[in-house]
MIVEX-637245 format. One line per field, with one value per residue (C-alpha): x, y, z; residue number from 1. Coordinates in steps of 0.25 Angstrom, whole numbers, plus 5000, padded with zeros to 4 digits. Layout:
BEGIN
u = c(X ...) .
v = c(Y ...) .
w = c(Z ...) .
nr = c(NUM ...) .
//
This chain:
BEGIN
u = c(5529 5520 5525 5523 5530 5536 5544 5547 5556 5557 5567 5571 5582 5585 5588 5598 5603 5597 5593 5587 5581 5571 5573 5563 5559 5550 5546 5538 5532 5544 5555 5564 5573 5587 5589 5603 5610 5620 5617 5609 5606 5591 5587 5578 5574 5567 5560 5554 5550 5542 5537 5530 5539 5546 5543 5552 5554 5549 5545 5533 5531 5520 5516 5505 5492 5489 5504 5508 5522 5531 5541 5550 5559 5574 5571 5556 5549 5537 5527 5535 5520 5517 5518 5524 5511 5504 5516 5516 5500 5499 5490 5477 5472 5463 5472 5483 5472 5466 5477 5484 5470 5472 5488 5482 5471 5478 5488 5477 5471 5456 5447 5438 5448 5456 5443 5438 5453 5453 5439 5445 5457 5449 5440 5452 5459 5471 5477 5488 5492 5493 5502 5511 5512 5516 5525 5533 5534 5539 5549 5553 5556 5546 5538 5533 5522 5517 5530 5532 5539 5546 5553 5559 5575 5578 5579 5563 5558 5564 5558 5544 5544 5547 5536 5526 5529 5529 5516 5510 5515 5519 5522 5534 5541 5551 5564 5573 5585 5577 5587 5592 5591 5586 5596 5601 5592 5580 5587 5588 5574 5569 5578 5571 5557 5559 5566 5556 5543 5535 5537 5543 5555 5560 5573 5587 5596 5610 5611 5615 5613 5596 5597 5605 5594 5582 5582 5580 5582 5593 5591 5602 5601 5612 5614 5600 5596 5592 5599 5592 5597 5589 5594 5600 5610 5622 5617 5615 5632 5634 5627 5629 5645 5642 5635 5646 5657 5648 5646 5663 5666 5655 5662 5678 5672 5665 5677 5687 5679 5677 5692 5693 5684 5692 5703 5696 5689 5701 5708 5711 5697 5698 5696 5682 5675 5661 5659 5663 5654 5646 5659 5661 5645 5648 5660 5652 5641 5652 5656 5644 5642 5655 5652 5637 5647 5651 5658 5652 5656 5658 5662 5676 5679 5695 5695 5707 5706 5714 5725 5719 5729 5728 5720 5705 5697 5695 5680 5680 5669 5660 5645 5634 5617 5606 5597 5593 5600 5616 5621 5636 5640 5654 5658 5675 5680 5693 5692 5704 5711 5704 5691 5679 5666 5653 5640 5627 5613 5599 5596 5597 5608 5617 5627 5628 5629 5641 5647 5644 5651 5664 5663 5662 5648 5643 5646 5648 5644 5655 5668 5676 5680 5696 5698 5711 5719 5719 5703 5697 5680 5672 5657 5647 5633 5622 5616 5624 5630 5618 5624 5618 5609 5611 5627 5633 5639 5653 5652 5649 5662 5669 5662 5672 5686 5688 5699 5700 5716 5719 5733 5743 5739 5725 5715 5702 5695 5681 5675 5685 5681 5666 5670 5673 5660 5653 5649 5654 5657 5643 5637 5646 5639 5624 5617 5617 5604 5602 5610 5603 5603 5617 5622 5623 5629 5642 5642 5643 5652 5661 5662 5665 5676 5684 5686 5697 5692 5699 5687 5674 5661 5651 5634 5625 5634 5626 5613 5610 5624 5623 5629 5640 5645 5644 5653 5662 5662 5662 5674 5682 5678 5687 5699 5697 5710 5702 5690 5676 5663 5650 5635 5628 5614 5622 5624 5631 5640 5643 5649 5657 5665 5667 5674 5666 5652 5648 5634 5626 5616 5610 5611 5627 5630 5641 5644 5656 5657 5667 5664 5652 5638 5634 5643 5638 5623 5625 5633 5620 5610 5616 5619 5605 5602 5608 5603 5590 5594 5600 5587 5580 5589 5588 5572 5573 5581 5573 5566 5558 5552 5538 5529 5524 5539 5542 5530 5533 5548 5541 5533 5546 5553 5541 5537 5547 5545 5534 5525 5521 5509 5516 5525 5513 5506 5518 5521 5505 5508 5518 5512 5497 5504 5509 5498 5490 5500 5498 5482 5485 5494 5485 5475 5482 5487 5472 5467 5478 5474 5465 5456 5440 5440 5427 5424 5434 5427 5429 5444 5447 5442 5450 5462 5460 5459 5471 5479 5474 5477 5491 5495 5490 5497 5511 5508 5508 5518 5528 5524 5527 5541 5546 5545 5556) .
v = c(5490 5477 5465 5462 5449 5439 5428 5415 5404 5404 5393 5389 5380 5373 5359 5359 5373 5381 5395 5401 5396 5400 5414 5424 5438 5451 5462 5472 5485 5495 5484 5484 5472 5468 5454 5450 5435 5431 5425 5411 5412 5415 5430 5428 5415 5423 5432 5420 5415 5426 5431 5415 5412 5402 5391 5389 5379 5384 5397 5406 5419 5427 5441 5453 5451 5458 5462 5468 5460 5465 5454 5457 5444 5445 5444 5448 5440 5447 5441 5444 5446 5457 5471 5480 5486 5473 5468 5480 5479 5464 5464 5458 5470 5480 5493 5486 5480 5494 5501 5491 5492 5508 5506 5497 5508 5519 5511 5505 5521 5517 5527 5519 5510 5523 5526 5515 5511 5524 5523 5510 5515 5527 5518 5512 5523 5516 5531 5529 5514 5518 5532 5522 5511 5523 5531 5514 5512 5527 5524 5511 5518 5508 5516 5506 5500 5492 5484 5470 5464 5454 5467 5471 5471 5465 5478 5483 5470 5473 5487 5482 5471 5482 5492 5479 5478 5493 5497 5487 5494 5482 5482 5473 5471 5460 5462 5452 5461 5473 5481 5469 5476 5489 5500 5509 5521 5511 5505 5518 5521 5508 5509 5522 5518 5506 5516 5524 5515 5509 5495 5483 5478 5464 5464 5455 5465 5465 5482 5486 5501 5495 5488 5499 5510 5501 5492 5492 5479 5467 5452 5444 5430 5421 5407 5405 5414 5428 5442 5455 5468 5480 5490 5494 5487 5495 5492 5477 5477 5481 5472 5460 5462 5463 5450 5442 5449 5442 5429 5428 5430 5419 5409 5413 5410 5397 5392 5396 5388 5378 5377 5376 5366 5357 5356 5352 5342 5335 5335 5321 5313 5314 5328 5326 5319 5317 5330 5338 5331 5347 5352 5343 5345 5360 5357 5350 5364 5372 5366 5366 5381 5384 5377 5386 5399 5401 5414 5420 5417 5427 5425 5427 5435 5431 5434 5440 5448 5445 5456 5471 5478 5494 5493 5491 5496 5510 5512 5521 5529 5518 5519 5510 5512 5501 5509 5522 5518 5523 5515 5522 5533 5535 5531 5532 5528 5520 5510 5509 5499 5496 5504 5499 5508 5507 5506 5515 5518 5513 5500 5499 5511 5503 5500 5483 5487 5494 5482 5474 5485 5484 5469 5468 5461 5474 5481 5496 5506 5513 5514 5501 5496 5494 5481 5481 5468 5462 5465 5453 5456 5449 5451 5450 5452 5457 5445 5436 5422 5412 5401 5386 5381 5368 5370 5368 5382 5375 5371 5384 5390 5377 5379 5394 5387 5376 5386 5401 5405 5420 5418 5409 5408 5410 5400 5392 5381 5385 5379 5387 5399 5396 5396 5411 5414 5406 5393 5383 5368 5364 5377 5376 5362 5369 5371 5386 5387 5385 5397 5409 5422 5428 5414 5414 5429 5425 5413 5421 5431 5420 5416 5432 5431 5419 5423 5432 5447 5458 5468 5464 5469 5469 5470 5472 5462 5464 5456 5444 5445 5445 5457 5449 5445 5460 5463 5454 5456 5470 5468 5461 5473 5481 5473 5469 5472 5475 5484 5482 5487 5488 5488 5490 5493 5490 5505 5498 5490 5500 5509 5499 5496 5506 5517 5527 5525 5525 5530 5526 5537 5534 5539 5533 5541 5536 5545 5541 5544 5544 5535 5524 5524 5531 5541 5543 5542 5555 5562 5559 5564 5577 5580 5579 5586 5597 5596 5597 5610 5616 5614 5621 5632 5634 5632 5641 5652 5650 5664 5659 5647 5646 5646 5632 5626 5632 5627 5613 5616 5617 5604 5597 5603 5600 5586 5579 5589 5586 5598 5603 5596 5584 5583 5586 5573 5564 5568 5563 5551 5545 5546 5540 5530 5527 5526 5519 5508 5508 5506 5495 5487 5490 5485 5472 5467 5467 5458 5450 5448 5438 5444 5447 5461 5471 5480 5470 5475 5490 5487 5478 5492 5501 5492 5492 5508 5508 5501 5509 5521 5515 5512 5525 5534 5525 5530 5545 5543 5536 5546 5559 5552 5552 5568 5576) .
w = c(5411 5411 5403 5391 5386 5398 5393 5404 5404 5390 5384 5369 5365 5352 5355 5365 5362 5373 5368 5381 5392 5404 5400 5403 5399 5400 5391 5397 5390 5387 5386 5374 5375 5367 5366 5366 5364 5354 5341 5341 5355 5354 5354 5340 5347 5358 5350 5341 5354 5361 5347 5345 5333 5340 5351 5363 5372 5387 5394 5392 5384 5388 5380 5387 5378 5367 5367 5351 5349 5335 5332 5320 5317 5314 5299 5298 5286 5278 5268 5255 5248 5258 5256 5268 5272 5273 5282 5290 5293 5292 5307 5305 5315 5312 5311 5303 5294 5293 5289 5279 5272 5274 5266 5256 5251 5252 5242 5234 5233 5232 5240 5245 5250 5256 5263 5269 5274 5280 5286 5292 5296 5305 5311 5318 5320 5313 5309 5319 5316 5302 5306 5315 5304 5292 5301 5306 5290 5288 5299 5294 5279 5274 5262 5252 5259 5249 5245 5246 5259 5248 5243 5257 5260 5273 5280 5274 5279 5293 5291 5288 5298 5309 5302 5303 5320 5323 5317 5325 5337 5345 5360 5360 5348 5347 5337 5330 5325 5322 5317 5307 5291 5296 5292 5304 5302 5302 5317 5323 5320 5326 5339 5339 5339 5348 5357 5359 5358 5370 5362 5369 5364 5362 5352 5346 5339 5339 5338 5350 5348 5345 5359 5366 5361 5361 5373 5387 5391 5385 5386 5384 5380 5384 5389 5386 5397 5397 5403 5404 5404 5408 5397 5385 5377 5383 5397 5392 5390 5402 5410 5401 5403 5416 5416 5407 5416 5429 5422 5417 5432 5435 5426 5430 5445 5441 5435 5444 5456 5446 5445 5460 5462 5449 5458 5471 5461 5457 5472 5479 5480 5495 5492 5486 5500 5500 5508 5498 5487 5487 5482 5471 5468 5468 5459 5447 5449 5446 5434 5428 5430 5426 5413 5412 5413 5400 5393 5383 5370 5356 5344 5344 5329 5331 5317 5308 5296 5283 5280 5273 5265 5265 5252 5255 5245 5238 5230 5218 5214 5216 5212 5213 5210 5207 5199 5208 5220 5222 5232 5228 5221 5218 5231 5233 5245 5250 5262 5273 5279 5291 5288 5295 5288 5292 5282 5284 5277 5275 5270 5253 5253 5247 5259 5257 5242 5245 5252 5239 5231 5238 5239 5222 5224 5218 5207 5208 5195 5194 5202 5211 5224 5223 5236 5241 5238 5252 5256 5257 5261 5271 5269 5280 5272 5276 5270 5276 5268 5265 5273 5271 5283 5280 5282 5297 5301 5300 5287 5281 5288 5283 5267 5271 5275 5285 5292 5294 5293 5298 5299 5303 5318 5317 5311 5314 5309 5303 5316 5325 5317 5319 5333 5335 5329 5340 5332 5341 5336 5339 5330 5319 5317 5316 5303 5298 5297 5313 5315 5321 5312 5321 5321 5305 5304 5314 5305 5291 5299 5301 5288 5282 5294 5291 5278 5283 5278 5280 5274 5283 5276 5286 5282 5291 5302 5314 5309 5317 5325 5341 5348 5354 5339 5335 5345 5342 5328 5331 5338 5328 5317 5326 5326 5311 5304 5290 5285 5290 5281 5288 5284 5297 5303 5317 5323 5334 5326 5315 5327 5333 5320 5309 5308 5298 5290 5276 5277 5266 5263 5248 5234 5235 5247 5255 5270 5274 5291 5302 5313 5316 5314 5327 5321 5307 5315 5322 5312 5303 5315 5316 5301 5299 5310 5305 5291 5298 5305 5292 5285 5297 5295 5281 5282 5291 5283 5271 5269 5258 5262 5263 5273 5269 5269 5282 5290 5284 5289 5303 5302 5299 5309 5320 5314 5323 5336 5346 5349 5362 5362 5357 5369 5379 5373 5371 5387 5388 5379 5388 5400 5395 5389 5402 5407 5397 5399 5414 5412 5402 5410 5421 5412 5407 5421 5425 5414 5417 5431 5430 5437 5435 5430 5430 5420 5410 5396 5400 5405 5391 5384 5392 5390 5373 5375 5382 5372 5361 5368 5372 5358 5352 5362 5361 5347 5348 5358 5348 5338 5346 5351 5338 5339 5347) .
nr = c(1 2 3 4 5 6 7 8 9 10 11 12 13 14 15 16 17 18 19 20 21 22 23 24 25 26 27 28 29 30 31 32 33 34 35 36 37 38 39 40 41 42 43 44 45 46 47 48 49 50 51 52 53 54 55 56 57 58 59 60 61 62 63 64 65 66 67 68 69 70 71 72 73 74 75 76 77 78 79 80 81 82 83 84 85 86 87 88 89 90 91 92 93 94 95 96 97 98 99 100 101 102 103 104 105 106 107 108 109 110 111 112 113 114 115 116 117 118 119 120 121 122 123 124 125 126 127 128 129 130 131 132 133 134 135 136 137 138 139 140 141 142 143 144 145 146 147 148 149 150 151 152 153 154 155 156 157 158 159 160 161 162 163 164 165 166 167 168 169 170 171 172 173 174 175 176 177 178 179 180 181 182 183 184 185 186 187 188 189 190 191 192 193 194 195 196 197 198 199 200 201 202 203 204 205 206 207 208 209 210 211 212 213 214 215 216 217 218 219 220 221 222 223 224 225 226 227 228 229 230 231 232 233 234 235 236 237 238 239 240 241 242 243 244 245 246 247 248 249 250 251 252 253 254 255 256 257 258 259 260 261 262 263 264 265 266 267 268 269 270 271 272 273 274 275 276 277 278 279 280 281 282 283 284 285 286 287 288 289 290 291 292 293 294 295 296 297 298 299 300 301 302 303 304 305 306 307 308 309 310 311 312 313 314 315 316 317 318 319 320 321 322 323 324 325 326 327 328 329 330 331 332 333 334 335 336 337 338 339 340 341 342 343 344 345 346 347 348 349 350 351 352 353 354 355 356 357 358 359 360 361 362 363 364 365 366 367 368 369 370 371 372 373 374 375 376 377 378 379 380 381 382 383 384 385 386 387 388 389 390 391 392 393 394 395 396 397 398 399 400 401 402 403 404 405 406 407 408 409 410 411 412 413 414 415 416 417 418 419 420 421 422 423 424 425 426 427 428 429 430 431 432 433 434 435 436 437 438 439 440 441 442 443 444 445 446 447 448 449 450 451 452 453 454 455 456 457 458 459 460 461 462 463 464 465 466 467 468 469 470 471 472 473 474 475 476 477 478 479 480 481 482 483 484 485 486 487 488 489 490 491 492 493 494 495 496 497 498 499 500 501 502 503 504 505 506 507 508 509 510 511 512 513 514 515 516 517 518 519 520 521 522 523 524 525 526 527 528 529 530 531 532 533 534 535 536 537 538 539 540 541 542 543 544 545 546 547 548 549 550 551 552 553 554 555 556 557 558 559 560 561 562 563 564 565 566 567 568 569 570 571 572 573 574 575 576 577 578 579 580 581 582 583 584 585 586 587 588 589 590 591 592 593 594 595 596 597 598 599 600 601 602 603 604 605 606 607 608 609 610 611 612 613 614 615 616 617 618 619 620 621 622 623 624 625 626 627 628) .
//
């Protein structure tokens, strides 16, 4: 596979804090790479970088010509006065501006329009740019094309921006937190697309079941330099353990000798003569490495919770609608001492509502919560708590208490505390506002945990948190002597903590299931499944349906199955795509050469020709893969 992006010595530092330095990377045709780095340590720095949106300080960034690059930002920002199809065909290039003019006629209804937008559109043969654009909208659940941007929820701008890079069809798409305020359904969608497309892939998420499924290749970023890892996620763990296990033994050597060489150091002078002046040389060497060695570090949640009496909370007939919309209906339930639920459903279902509900930030219709006496909430939002940039990270702990007491034995000053969530002296004195996204999300969950709760209400906890600080948090939730609530789009997460699911399904329907979210997943697959094969079977059995009805019955039933001939040409399409990309690379590395080449107006055609036929083979190609 030829190169497609290189990247060179690159360096970045913010004053004296080092970021990374001389690292160097490829992306060739094919690669999708996971990027991985704790919070604050520059993973959204890199992307800003090679996507232009930031400077950096040395190194060289190179891209193949005419190479089609997606970027989709962390927290993607669209004109508030543009509508979704003017945001989703924005390019100045003749087929997006074809059939945006096509959208806008068809919505404006005059014929004459209709006609010459069509007559526009044939003469471009933009049919298939505008069946790729309406099957990545009907994929995405994004109907109303003609609402405004300004009207969107989080999770419909994420949706639209990702409509916007798809229909583009880029050759490497590069992610920031994709799977960030997309409901799960909408995530496994995405890994399944990604999975399956030829597109090159350059991605930070924290889900490690994206990575795993998605990624061929990890990159690690620490100590400012790079580590890669050719395979998935899981591969990636057992490496990189591999590597810390290596670089622990390194450093119990280094300081052993180091110790050795201490006493010889501080025998009698005459011990030190000038012929071993190498040795003392070698000593001070030593030192210095020892010191570069260093552990790592995590946040360390040594955090107790307050005492929960057997009472928790019992729900009565608890209802609650805004206008059409039920979000409960007379829902009864009583929660257990230790319970730890997870929270399921597509986004504007009503799951963070519930959570208000129980908190009494919401009033129900009808019906009540009863709390237990001793329950005492902490609420990690989804929002998060608006925090004051201007304020130095320990002063807004210290606005909280100036000492956290757990018992009698255990306590810690609000810069202690700081201290197992990774702030160190010299952090705790920075502004908020300089703070990376992860960085002020292990700040706020600091604040809910020094408050002592013994009931943690979880929304949404994985956005902007580094994989090691969801291990760790996912390790305290097991040990948590209280009752956990999570809202999750975090399939890996969910699995790890809880032990049954409320699967929010619409209209006030609550599931309630056994088990995690992988679980519930496959219960759900199969159910369906076999409600698929009931309804075959009573079609089937149906003596008086009609002819019409049944032969729509077989349409269905074949919509989604390749054909004969479909196979034979999806068996052709692979291999001429092979091909084709052969001849282009074959192509590219001669105009690169440099040197003088005859017949250079025919070659430039054939390779245009070539690209064409590339792009509208990897088409049908992704069409017919959707089959079985």
């Amino acid at each position: 596979m030829g190169s497609i992006l290189q990247i060179e010595a690159l360096t970045k530092s913010y004053g004296d804090r080092l970021l990374f330095g001389d690292i160097s990377l490829g992306v060739a045709e094919g690669d999708k790479i996971g990027i991985i780095a704790k919070n604050g340590t520059g993973k959204s720095t890199l992307l800003r970088i090679i996507t232009g949106k930031e400077d950096y300080d040395g190194g060289r960034i190179a891209f193949r010509s005419d190479l089609r690059v997606g970027y989709l930002e962390q927290v993607p920002e669209l004109n508030p006065e543009l509508s979704i199809i003017d945001v989703c065909l924005s390019g100045d290039d003749a087929l997006s501006v074809a059939l945006r003019n096509y959208e806008r006629a068809l919505a404006g209804g005059d014929t004459d329009e209709i006609a010459e937008a069509i007559a526009r559109m044939d003469s471009l043969s933009a049919w298939d740019y505008e069946m790729r654009y309406k099957q990545i909208l009907s994929e995405l659940k994004i109907d109303n094309v003609n609402q405004k941007t300004s009207l969107l929820s989080g999770g419909q701008v994420k949706r639209v921006a990702l409509a916007k890079l798809l229909i583009n069809n880029p050759e490497l798409l590069i992610l920031d937190e994709p799977t960030n305020h997309l409901d799960i359904s909408m995530i496994e969608w995405l890994e399944g697309y990604l999975s399956r497309s030829r597109i090159a892939l350059l991605l930070v998420t924290h889900d490690r079941y994206f990575l795993d499924n998605v990624c061929n290749k990890i990159v690690e970023i620490a100590d400012g330099t790079i580590y890669e890892y050719q395979g998935n996620y899981d591969y990636y763990l057992v490496k990189r353990q591999e590597r810390m296990d290596a670089m622990n033994a390194e450093v119990a050597r280094a300081k052993n000798l180091l110790r050795r060489e201490l006493e010889w150091m501080r025998r009698q002078p005459q011990a030190r003569g000038t012929k071993a002046r190498y040795r003392i040389d070698a000593f001070y060497e030593l030192e210095k490495r020892a010191a570069s060695l260093k552990v790592e570090k995590d946040v360390s949640l040594n955090v107790r919770s307050g005492y929960i009496g057997s009472k928790i909370f019992d729900a009565h007939a608890v209802s609650k609608a805004f206008g059409n919309k039920v979000i409960l209906r007379d829902f009864t339930y009583t929660f257990a001492r230790y319970e730890k639920l997870g929270i399921v459903g597509e986004n504007g279902v009503g799951k963070s509502t519930f959570v208000k509900l129980l908190l009494g930030e919401v009033k129900p219709d009808s019906g009540y919560f009863d709390i237990g006496e001793t329950v005492r909430f902490g609420y990690y939002s989804q929002q998060g708590i608006a925090f004051d940039g201007s304020k130095k990270v320990i002063d807004a702990v210290r606005e909280i208490a100036e000492h956290v007491y757990f018992d009698e034995k255990t306590s810690y000053s609000a810069s202690q505390f700081l201290q197992l969530f990774l702030f160190s002296p010299t952090d705790q004195q920075k502004l908020i506002e300089k703070l990376s996204g992860g960085e002020k999300r292990r700040l706020y969950l600091a604040t809910v945990l020094m408050r002592k709760p013994n009931f943690l209400i979880l929304d949404e906890p994985t956005n902007d948190l580094d994989i090691r600080t969801l291990e760790v948090l996912e390790d305290y939730l097991d040990s948590f002597k209280g009752c956990v609530i999570v809202i999750s789009h975090d399939r890996f997460f969910m699995d790890r903590i809880v032990d049954h699911i409320f699967a929010f399904e619409g209209d006030g329907v609550i599931k309630d299931f056994p088990g995690g979210y992988s679980d519930y997943r496959l219960w759900r697959t199969e159910k369906e499944r076999a409600e698929q094969q009931e309804k075959k079977a009573e079609s089937g059995g149906d003596k008086n349906a009609s002819q019409q009805e049944r032969k729509q019955q077989r349409a269905e039933q074949r919509k989604n199955k390749m054909t004969y001939a479909e196979r034979r040409e999806f068996e052709a399409l692979t291999a001429e795509i092979d091909t084709l990309t052969a001849e282009k690379e074959q192509l590219e590395a001669l105009f690169n050469s440099g040197t003088a080449i005859d017949d250079i107006a025919a070659k430039s055609a054939r390779y245009d020709e070539v690209k064409s036929l590339l792009d509208d083979k990897e088409l049908r190609w992704l069409e017919l893969s959707e089959k079985e």
